[in-house]
C-alpha positions in Angstrom: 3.7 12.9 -19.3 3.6 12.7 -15.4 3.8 10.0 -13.7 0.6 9.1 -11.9 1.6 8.8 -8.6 4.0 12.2 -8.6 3.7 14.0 -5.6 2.8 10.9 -3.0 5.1 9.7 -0.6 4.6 6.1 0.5 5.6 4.2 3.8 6.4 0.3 2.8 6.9 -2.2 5.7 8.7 -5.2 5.4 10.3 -3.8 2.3 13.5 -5.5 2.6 12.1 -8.6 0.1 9.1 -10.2 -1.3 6.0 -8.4 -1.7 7.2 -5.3 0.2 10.2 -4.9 -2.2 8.4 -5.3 -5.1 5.3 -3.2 -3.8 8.3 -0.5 -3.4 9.7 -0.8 -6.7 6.1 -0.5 -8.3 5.1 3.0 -6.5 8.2 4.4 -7.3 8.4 3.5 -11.2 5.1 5.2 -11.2 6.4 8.0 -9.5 5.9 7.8 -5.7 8.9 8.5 -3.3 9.0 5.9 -0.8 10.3 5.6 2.2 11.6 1.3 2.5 11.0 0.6 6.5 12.3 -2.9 7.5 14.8 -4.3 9.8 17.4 -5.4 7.7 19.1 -1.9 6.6 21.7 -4.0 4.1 18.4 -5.3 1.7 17.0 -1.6 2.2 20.3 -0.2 1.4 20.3 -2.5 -1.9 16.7 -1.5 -2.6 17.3 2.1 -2.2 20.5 2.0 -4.6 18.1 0.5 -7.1 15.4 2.7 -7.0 17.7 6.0 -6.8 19.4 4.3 -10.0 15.9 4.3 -11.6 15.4 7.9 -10.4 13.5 7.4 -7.6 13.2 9.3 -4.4 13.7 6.6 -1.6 14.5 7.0 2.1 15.7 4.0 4.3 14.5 3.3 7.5 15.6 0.8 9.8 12.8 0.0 12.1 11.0 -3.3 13.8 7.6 -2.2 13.2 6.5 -4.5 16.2 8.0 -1.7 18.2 5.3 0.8 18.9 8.4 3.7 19.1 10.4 2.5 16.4 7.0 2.6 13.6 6.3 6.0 15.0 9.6 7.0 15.1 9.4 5.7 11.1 6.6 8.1 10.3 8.0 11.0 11.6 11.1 10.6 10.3 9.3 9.9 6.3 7.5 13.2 7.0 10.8 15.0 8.0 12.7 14.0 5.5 10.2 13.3 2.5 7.5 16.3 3.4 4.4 13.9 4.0 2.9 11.1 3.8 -0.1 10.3 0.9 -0.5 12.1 -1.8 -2.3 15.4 -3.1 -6.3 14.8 -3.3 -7.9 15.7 -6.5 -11.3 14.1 -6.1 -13.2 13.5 -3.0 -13.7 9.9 -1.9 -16.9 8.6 -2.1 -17.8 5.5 -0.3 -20.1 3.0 -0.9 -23.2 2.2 1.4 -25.2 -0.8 2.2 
C-alpha cells in the first residue's frame, strides 16, 4: 500500500524541536520528503539521521527564517534538491462560500 503522502515534498520551519520536529516526523512516516529548515543544524542533523533511519527522504537546511534571503534561499534550495514543493493534485479544491 502507498503511503498517502508519497510524492509531496514538505518545507518545516522551526523543525529543530517541539511541534516542528514532530510535525516532520509525522509527514514523513506517511510518506512525505521533508526538507527540516531551522537554525540549529546539530538538532536538524539529529532529526534527519532519524528520519533517513526510518526511510525517509529529508533534506537539512540551516536558515533563520526571519531573514527574508535565507527563507528564500530555503525554498529554492528544497526545490533543487527535492524536485518541488506540495504534492501531486488529484482533485480540485473546492472552497466554501458564505
Amino acid at each position: 500500500m502507498t503511503a498517502p503522502l508519497t510524492d509531496t515534498v514538505a518545507l518545516i520551519t522551526g523543525s529543530s524541536s517541539g511541534i516542528g520536529a514532530a510535525t516532520a516526523r509525522r509527514l514523513a512516516a506517511e510518506g512525505a520528503a521533508v526538507a527540516l529548515v531551522a537554525r540549529r543544524r546539530d538538532r536538524l542533523e539529529e532529526l534527519a539521521a532519524t528520519i533517513s533511519g526510518e526511510g525517509g527522504t529529508v533534506l537539512v537546511v540551516e536558515a533563520d527564517v526571519t531573514s527574508e534571503q535565507q527563507a528564500a534561499d530555503a525554498v529554492e534550495r528544497t526545490v533543487a534538491d527535492l524536485g518541488r514543493l506540495g504534492g501531486p493534485r488529484t482533485s480540485p479544491t473546492r472552497w466554501p462560500t458564505s
